[in-house]
N, C-alpha and C positions, 0 to 999 in steps of 0.2 A: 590482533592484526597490527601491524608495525605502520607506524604513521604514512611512511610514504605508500605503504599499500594503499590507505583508506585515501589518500591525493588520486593515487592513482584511480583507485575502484569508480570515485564522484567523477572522475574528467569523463570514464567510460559510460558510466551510466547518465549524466548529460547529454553526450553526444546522442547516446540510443533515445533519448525523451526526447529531444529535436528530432529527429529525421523518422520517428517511430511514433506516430503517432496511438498506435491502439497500446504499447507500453505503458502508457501513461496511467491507465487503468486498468493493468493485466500483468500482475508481477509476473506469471510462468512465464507469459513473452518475454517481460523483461530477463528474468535469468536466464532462459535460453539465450538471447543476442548476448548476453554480458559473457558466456561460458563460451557460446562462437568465437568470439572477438579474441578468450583466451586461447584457444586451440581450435584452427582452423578444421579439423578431421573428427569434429564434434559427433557428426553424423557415422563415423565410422565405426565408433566403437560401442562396444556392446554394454550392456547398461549394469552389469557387473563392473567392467572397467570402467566405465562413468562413475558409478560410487564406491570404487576405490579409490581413484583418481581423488572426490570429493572425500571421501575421507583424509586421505595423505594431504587435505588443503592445497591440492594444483590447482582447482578452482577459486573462484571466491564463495563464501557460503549464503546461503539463500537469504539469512536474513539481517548479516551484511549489502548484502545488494538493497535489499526492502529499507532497511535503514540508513543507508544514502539514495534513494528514492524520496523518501522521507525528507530529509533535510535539502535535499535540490528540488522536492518541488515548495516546499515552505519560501526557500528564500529567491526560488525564480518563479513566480508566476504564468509564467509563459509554457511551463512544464508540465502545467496540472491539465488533466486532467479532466472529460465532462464528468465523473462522479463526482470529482471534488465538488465540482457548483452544484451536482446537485446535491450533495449532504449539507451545503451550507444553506440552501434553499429547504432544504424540511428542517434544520435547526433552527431557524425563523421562524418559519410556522409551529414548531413545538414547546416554542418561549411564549409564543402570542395564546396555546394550550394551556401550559404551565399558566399562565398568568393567570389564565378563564377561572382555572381549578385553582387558585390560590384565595381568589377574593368568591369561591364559592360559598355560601353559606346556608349546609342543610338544615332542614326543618327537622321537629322529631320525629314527622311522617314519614318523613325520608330517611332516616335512620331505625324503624322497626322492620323488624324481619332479618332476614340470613341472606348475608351478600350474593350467595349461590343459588337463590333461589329462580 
């Protein structure tokens, strides 16, 4: 993708993460409003022409969109997201697991037998 594309694609997918809010965690929405925005008669075409169309690159590609998704909602916080806080809220709690399990120390009662059993 040609630079001024990728300008372009971030200003489009910005706008759609302000004013759309369930985008923020629903790429499909998001590439559908981003593919709207390119051709207004989105809805009219048949989904044959829809991916020819995306093959010939009239569109922008799915995971172009996803990948300035990505980097606009990393450097705008305003952008993200309620999954983001919650992946960062079980990553919290999985460091405070991780830690449990690190300073664990089994016995060799706890080590006979077959893990499966």
């Amino acid at each position: 993708m040609i630079h001024k594309d990728v300008l372009k694609l971030k200003n489009i997918v910005r706008k759609i993460l302000i004013n759309n809010l369930i985008t923020r965690d629903n790429d499909i929405m998001l590439f559908n409003l981003v593919w709207e925005y390119q051709n207004k008669n989105l809805d009219s075409l048949s989904f044959k022409e829809f991916m020819k169309l995306l093959n010939n690159k009239s569109f922008f590609a799915p995971e172009s969109i996803r990948r300035s998704r990505q980097k606009i909602q990393e450097l705008y916080p305003e952008t993200r997201g309620y999954m983001y806080f919650e992946r960062h809220d079980m990553q919290e709690e999985m460091k405070l697991i991780l830690k449990q399990y690190k300073n664990y120390n089994p016995t060799s009662e706890d080590t006979q037998g077959n893990l499966f059993d």
